[in-house]
C-alpha positions in Angstrom: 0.0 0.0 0.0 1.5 3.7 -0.6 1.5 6.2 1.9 -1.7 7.8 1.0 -4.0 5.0 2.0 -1.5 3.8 5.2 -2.0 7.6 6.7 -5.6 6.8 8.2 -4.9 3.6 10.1 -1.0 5.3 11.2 -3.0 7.9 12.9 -5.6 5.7 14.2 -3.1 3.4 16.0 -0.7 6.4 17.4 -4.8 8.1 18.8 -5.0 4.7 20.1 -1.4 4.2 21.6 -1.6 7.7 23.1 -4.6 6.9 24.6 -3.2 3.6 26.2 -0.4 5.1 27.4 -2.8 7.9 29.4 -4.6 5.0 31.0 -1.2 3.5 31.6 0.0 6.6 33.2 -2.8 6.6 35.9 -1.5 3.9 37.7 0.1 6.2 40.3 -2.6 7.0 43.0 -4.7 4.8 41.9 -8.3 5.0 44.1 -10.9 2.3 43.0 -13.2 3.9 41.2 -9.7 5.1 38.4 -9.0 1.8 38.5 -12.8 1.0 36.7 -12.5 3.7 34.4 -9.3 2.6 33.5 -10.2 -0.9 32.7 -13.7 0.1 31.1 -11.3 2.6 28.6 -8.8 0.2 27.9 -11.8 -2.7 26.8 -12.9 0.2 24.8 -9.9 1.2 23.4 -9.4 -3.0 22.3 -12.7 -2.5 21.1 -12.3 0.1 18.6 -9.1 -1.2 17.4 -10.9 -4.5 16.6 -13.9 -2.4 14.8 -11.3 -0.1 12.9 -9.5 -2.9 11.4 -13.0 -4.8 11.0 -13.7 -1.9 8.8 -10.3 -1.7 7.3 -10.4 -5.1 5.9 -13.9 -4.8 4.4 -12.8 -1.5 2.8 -9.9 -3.0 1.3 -11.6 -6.1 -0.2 -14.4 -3.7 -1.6 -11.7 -1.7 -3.3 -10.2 -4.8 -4.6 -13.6 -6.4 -5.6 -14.4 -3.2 -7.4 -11.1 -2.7 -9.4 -11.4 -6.7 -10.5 -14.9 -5.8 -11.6 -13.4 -2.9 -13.8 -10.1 -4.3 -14.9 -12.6 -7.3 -16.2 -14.9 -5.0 -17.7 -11.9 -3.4 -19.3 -10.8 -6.3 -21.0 -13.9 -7.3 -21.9 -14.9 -3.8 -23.9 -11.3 -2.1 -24.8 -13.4 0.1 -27.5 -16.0 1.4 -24.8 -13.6 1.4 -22.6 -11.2 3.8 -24.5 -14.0 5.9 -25.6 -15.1 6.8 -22.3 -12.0 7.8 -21.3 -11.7 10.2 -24.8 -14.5 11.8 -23.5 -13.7 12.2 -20.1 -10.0 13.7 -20.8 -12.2 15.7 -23.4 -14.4 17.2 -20.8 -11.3 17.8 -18.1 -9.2 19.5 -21.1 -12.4 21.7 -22.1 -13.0 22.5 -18.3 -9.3 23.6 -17.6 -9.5 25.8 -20.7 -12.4 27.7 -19.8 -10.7 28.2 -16.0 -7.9 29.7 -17.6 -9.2 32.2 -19.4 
């Protein structure tokens, strides 16, 4: 994967680290009722991680599912295929001429 699609789940897990180390940092002084916060946030915290890379995988095997399902397509109907894409460099070159004018 290139850095682009990495950058959400690096900033997920360094949320998530920061927040374990705060609810490792509370062990001084701790009075009962920290210790059951501490424990409820870090089952919450293991919680989330689970969900995000739940949601993670599913994202990437919908982005793979999809780009078979076009590379297929592609291969199937080169003709269509190349004449959409005429037309859509057509409409970005026509847009950007307008814009500079």
């Amino acid at each position: 994967m290139n850095e682009t699609t990495e950058k959400p789940g690096r900033n997920t897990k360094s949320i998530a680290a920061d927040a374990c180390e705060l609810v490792m940092a509370t062990t001084e002084r701790m009075t009962d009722s920290v210790a059951s916060a501490r424990e409820k946030t870090r089952a919450a915290l293991a919680g989330i991680q689970t969900k995000i890379s739940g949601a993670k995988q599913v994202a990437v095997d919908e982005v793979r599912t999809r780009a078979r399902a076009a590379d297929d397509y592609v291969h199937d109907s080169p003709w269509k295929s190349l004449g959409v894409a005429a037309l859509v460099g057509l409409a970005i070159g026509l847009l950007l001429g307008r814009r500079q004018r």
